[in-house]
LUMKE-142941 format. One record per residue (C-alpha): x negated, y, z negated. Coordinates in Angstrom, 2 decimals, decimal comma. Layout:
      east     north        up
         X         Y         Z
...
***
This chain:
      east     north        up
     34,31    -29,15     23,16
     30,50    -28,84     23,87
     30,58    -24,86     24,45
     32,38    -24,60     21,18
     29,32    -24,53     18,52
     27,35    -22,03     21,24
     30,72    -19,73     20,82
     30,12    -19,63     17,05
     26,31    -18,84     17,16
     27,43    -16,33     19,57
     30,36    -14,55     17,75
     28,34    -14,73     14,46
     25,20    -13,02     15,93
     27,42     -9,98     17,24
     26,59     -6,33     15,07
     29,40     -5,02     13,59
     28,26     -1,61     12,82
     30,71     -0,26     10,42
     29,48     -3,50      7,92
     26,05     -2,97      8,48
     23,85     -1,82      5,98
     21,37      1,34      5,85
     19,70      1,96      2,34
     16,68      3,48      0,94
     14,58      6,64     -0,08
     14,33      8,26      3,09
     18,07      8,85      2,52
     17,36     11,01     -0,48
     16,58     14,21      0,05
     14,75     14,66     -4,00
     12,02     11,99     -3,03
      9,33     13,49     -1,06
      6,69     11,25      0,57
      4,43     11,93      3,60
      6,59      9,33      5,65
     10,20      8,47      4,80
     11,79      5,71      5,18
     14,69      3,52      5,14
     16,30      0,29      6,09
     18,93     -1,16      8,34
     20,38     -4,42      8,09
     22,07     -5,41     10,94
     25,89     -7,38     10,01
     28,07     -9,76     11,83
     32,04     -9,08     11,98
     32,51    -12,14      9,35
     30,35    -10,02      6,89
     27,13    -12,03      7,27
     23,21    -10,70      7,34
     22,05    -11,17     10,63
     18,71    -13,69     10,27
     17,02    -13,28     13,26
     16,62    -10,18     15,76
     19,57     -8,87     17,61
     17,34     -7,13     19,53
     14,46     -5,13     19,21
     16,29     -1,75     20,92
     19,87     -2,45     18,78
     19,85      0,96     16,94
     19,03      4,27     17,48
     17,96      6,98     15,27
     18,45     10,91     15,71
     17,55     13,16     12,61
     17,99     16,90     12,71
     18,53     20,04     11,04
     22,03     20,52      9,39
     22,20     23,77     11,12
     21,09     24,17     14,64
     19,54     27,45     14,22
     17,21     26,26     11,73
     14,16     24,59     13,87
     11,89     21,62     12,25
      9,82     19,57     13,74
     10,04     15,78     13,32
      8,60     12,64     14,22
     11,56     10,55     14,98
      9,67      6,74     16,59
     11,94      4,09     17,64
     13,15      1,92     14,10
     10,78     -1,41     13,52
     12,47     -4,48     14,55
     11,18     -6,43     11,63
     12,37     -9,67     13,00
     14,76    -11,30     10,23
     18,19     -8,92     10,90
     16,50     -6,23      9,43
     15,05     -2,53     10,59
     12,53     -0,16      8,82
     12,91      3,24     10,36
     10,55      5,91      9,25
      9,98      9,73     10,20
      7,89     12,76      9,21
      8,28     15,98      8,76
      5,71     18,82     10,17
      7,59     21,59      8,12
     10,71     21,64      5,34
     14,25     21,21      5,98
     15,68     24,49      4,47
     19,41     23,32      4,87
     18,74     20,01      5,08
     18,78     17,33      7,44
     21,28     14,66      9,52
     20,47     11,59     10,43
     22,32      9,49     12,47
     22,12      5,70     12,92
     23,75      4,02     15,98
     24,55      0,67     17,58
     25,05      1,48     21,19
     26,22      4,50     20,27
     28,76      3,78     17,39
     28,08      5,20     14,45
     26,53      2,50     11,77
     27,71      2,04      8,42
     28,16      5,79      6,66
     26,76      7,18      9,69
     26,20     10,17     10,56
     24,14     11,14      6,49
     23,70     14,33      5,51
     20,86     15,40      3,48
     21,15     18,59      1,90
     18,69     20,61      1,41
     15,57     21,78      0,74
     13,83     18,85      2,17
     10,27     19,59      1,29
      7,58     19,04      3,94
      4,77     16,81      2,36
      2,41     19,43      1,32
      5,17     21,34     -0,40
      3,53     22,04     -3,92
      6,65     21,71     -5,65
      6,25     19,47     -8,76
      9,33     17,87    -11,02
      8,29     18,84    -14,54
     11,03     16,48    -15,62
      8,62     13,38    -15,42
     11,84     10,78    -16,37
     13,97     12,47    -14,04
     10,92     11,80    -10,98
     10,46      8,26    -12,13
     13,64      8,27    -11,61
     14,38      9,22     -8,33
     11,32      7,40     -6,84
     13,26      3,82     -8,53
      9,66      3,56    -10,55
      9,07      0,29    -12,29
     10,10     -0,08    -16,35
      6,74     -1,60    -16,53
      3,60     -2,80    -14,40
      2,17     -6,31    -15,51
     -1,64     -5,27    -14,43
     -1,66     -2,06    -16,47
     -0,49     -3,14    -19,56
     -3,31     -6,07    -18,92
     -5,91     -3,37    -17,98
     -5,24     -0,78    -20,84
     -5,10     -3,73    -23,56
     -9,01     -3,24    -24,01
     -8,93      0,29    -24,62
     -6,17      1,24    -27,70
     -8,12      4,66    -27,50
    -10,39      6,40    -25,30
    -13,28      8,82    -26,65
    -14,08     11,62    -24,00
    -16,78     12,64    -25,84
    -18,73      8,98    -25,88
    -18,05      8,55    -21,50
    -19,37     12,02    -21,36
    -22,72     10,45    -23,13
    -22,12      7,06    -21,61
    -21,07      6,82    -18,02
    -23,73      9,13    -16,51
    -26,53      7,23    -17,67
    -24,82      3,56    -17,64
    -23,24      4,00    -14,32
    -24,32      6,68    -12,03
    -27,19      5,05    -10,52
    -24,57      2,49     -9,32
    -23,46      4,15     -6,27
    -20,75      6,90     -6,59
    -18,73      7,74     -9,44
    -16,21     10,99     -9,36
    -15,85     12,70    -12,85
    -11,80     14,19    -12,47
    -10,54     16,26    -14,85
     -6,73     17,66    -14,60
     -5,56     21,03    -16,47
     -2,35     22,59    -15,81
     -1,44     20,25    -12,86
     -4,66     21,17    -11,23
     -7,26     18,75    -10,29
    -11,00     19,49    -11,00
    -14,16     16,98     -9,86
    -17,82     16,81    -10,08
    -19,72     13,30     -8,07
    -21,76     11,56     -9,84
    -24,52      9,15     -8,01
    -25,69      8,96     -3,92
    -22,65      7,76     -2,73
    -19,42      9,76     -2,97
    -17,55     10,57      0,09
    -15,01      8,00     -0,44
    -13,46     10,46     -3,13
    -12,03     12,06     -0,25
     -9,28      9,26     -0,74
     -9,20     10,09     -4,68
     -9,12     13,75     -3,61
     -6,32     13,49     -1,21
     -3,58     10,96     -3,66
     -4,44     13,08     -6,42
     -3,26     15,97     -4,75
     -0,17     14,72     -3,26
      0,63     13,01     -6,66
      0,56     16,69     -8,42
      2,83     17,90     -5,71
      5,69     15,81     -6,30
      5,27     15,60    -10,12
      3,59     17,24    -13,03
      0,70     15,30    -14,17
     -0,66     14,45    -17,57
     -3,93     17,16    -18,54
     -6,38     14,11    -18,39
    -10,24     13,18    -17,96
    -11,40     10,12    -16,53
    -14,01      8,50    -13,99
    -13,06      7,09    -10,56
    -15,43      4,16     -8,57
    -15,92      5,15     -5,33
    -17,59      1,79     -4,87
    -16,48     -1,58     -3,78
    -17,53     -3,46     -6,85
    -16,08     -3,04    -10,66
    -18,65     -1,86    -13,11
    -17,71     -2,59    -16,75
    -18,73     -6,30    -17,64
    -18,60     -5,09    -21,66
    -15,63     -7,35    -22,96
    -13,01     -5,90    -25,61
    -14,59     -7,84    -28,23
    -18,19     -6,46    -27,10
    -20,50     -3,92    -29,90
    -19,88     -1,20    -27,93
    -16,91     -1,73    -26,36
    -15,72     -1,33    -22,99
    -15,73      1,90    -21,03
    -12,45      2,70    -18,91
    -13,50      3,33    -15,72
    -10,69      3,55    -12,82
    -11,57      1,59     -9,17
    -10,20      0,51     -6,84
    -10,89     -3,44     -7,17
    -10,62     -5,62    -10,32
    -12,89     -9,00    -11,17
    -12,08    -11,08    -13,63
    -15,68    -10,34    -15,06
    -15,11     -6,75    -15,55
    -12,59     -4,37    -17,47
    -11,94     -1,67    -14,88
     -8,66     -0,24    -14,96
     -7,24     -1,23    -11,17
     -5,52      1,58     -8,75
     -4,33      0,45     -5,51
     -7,15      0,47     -2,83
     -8,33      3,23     -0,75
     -7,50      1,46      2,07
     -3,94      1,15      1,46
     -3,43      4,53      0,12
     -4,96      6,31      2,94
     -3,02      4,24      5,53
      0,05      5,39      3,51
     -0,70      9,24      3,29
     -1,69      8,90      6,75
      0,85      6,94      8,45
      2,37      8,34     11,64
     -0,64     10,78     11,88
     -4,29      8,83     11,07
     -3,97      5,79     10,93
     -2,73      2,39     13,51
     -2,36      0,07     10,95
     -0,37      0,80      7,51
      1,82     -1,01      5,66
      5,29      0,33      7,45
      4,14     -0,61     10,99
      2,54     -3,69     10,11
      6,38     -4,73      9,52
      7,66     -4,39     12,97
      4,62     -6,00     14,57
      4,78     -9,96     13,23
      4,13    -11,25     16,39
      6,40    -13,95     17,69
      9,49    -16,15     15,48
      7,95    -18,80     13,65
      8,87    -21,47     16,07
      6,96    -19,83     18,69
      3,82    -19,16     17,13
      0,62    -20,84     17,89
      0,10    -24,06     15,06
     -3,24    -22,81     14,29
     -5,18    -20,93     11,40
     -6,88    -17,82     12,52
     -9,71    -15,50     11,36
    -11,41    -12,79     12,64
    -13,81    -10,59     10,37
    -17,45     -9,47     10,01
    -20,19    -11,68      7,54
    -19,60     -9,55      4,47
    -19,56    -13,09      2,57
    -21,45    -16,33      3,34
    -18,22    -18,52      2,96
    -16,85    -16,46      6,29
    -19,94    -18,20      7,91
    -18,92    -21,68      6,76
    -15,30    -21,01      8,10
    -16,63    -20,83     11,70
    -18,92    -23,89     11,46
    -15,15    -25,69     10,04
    -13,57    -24,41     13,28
    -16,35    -26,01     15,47
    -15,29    -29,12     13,92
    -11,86    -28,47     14,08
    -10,97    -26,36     16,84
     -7,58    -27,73     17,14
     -6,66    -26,58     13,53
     -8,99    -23,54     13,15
     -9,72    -20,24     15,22
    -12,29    -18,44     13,01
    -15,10    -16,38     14,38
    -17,49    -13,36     13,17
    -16,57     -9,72     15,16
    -19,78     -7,87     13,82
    -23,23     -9,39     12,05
    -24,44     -7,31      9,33
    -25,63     -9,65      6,33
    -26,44    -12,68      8,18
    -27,96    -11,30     10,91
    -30,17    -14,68     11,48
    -27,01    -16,76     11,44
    -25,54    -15,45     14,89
    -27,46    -17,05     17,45
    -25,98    -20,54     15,56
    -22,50    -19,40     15,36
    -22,02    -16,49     18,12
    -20,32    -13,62     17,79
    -16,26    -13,77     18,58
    -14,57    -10,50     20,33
    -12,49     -8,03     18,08
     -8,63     -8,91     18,31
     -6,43     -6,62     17,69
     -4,82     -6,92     14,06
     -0,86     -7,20     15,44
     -2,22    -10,12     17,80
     -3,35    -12,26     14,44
      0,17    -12,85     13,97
      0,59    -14,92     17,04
     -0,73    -17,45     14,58
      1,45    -19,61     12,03
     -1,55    -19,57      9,77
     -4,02    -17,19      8,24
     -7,15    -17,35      6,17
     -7,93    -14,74      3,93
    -11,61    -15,23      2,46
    -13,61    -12,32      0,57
    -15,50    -10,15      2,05
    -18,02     -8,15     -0,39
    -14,90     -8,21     -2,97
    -11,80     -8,68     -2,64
    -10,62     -8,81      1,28
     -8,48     -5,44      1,77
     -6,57     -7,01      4,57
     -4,82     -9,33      2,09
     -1,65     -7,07      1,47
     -1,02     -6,86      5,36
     -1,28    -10,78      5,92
      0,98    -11,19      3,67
      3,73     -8,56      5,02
      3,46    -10,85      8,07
      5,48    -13,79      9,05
      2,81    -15,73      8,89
      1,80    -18,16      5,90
     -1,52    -17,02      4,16
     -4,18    -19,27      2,81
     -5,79    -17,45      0,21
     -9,88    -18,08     -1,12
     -9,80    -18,53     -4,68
    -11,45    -15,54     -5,58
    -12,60    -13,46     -9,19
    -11,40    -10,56     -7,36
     -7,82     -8,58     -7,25
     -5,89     -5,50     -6,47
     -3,46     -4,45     -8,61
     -0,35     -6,38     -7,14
     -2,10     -9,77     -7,39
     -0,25    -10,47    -11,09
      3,03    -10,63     -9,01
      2,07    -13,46     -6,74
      2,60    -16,87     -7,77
     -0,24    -20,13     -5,82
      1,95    -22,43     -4,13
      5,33    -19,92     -3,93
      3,69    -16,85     -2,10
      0,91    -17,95     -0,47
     -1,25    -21,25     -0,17
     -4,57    -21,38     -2,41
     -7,60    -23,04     -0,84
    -10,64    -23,64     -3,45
    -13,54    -21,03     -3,07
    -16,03    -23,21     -1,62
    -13,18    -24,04      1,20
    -13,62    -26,97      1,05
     -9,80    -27,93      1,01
     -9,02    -25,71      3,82
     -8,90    -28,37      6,54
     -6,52    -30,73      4,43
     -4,28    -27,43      3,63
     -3,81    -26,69      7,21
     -2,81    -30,39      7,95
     -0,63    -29,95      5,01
      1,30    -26,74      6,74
      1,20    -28,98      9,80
      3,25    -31,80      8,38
      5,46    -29,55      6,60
      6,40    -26,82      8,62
      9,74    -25,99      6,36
      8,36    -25,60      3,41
      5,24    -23,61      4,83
      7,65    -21,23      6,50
      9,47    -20,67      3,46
      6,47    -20,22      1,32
      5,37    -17,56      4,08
      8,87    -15,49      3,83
      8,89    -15,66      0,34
      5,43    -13,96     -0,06
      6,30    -11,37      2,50
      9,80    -10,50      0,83
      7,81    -10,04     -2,51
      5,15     -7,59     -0,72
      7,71     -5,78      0,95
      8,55     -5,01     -1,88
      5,63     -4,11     -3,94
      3,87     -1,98     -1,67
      6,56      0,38     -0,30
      4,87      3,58     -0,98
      7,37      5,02     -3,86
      5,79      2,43     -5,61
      2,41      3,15     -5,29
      2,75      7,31     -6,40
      4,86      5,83     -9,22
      1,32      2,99    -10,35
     -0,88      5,93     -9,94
      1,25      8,14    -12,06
      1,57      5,44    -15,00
     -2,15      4,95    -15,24
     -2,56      8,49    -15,43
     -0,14      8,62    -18,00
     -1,04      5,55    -20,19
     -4,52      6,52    -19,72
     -3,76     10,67    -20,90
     -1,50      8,98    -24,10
     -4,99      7,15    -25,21
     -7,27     10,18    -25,38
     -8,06     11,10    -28,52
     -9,14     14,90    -27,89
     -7,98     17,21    -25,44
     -9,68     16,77    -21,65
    -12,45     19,77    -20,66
    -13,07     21,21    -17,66
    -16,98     21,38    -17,17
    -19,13     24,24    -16,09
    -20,30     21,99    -12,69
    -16,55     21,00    -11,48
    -14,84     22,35     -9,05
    -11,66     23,09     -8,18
    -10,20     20,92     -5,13
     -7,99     22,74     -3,53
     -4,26     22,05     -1,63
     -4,02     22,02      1,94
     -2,84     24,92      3,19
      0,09     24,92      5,67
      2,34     27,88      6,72
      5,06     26,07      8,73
      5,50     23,89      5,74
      8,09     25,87      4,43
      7,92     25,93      0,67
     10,96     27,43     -1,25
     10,27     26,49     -4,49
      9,09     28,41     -7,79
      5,05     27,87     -8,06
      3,71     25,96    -10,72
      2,63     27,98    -13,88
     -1,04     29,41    -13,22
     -3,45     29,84    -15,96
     -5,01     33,55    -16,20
     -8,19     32,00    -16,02
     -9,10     28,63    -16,15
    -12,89     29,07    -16,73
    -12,21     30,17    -19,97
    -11,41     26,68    -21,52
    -15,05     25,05    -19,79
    -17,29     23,96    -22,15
    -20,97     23,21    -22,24
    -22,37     19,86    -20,93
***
């Protein structure tokens, strides 16, 4: 009678791989991204989601060509044991799939699901500059969004947009600011010319820019981009003169910049499996330890960027049993370190050993907020003027745990996840389910595209290329493998510059 209930976790836990589940984009040969992707949830015979781990080395992955003669290389890593019964497996390809691709998915060797999939082709390599006029039929395919909460909010103070007043206004109100890029886009090519000291960021503009006009045809638009880390237009709607719209990458609730998602997080996604360690795929399958096993602490590691950071290690001196917070590199404060000392860098996957994590400012809005919360950790989040552009769809108290900007609740929070260690699990899970969600990167070339479009539907007269822009070019890549029909090409695009 006792080994009964242990034969019923057991049975239940067992993969059945013709109920499991595999699903998503990378599965679809028409949407092209620079890392695909797709899921696998793992299923018991009765029919049931798995819930925790069957094991971190369950499935298997091979992709190839349809046809064996036809050679392409691709990244094929091991699928990401995300921890809860489910598996994000992602690959990239270094050239196009003429005839298409196979991928199998197996459970010690049985096929899973619909295994093996068959993706016919072309399967276009990332830099393939092969654009779907048909902008429905892309929005489409890439499962875009009816509508975005924070765009509507951020275009509501501009029912029009004058090129001709930021021409007059944004050099002399704004350039001195740091670094502001000028784009203009004609005929699905993109055009630039910095204005201010400091503008090599717009290598991150440059590059999603780009791979946005390769996968769809954009909108001929004008418009300024904030290289910078802190919004710039304080004028409010109601103001004599108005707001101007300029685009960056972090929103206050002091200023009416229209929001894009961060550098930070675009790069990592252009770049994952190639540049970057840390993105928001691989974050997934590196949550550190189940819940029950993680250490009952908060944790914080970060440089002084903001004084509050500062205050967070004097609370852990005084409450080292609830707190872990130290300062990896002294910049701002630099007379502040012989008090507090300087803590060794830990490596970001290791903060998840944790149960608890503080996410405080740094000179805006903290940019490691969106991979806190796509751990399985719960996240106590500053009260804070600043946002990114998925803040509208997190709820205080469901999705994470606020903690009042002068932190001075933070101690009674923590004691609060202590004595409720249900509820601050669920709280955790629910707020990484919802940022799974809103960051997987289909999402984030469909935002960019609607701003671009809402944004090109407010202009009242037609965008100009300028006589000091320049053209920024595609990469160029031969094994890439393009088969489409180029883009139309103007005769000659200088024509249509005007005069300053």
């Amino acid at each position: 009678i006792q080994v009964l209930p242990y034969i019923r976790c057991f049975v239940s836990s067992e993969v059945s791989p013709e109920k499991c589940i595999v699903w998503g984009p990378g599965l679809d040969p028409k949407v092209v991204l620079p890392v695909r992707y797709f899921f696998i949830q793992a299923v018991n015979s009765a029919g049931d989601n798995l819930t925790l781990s069957p094991g971190k080395d369950s499935f298997r992955v091979k992709i190839t060509s349809l046809v064996l003669k036809e050679h392409v290389r691709i990244q094929v890593p091991l699928p990401l044991d995300r921890g809860d019964g489910s598996f994000l497996m992602r690959y990239r390809l270094y050239g196009s799939a003429v005839t298409g691709l196979k991928i199998e998915v197996l459970y010690r060797d049985i096929p899973v699901a619909k295994s093996p999939y068959s993706l016919q082709g072309p399967v276009y390599h990332e830099y393939c500059d092969c654009p779907e006029h048909e902008v429905p039929t892309w929005q489409s395919i890439m499962q875009c969004p009816s509508e975005e909460p924070q765009i509507t909010q951020d275009f509501s103070a501009f029912p029009s947009i004058d090129l001709q007043r930021l021409l007059q206004e944004v050099p002399r109100r704004f350039s001195h600011r740091g670094g502001l890029i000028h784009y203009t886009v004609i005929n699905n090519q993109v055009y630039r010319r910095s204005l201010g000291k400091y503008t090599d960021f717009k290598m991150f503009s440059d590059e999603i820019l780009l791979s946005l006009s390769r996968k769809v045809r954009l909108p001929d638009v004008e418009f300024y981009i904030n290289v910078g880390d802190w919004p710039m237009e304080t004028r409010k709607a109601e103001d004599s003169p108005g707001p101007i719209p300029i685009i960056s990458w972090c929103g206050s609730t002091d200023t009416r910049d229209i929001i894009l998602p961060t550098y930070d997080i675009t790069h990592s996604t252009l770049e994952t499996l190639r540049g970057v360690s840390n993105d928001l795929l691989s974050v997934q399958g590196n949550t550190g330890p189940p819940w029950a096993n993680k250490t009952g602490q908060a944790f914080f590691r970060g440089r002084d960027s903001r004084e509050e950071r500062l205050h967070l290690v004097t609370l852990s001196k005084k409450n080292p049993e609830l707190l872990d917070a130290g300062i990896t590199g002294w910049f701002f404060f630099r007379d502040r370190e012989k008090d507090l000392g300087k803590a060794n860098l830990v490596g970001f996957f290791d903060f998840f050993k944790y149960k608890y994590q503080v996410n405080v400012d740094g000179t805006v809005a903290a940019y490691r907020f969106p991979y806190l919360m796509l751990g399985n950790s719960l996240v106590l989040k500053q009260n804070s003027p600043y946002y990114e552009h998925f803040y509208t769809h997190l709820k205080p108290g469901i999705h994470y745990i606020p903690v009042k900007r002068s932190l001075s609740d933070l101690i009674q929070k923590i004691e609060w996840a202590k004595e409720n260690d249900a509820e601050a699990k669920a709280i955790g899970a629910a707020g990484q389910a919802v940022v799974r969600e809103l960051l997987q990167p289909n999402r984030l070339y469909c935002y960019y595209y609607t701003v671009l479009q809402m944004y090109s539907e407010r202009q009242t007269s037609q965008p100009t290329l300028h006589p000091d822009m320049e053209l920024v070019p595609q990469p160029s890549d031969p094994s890439a493998l393009c088969s489409c029909q180029p883009k139309p090409q103007r005769d000659n695009p200088s024509q249509e510059k005007d005069e300053l």
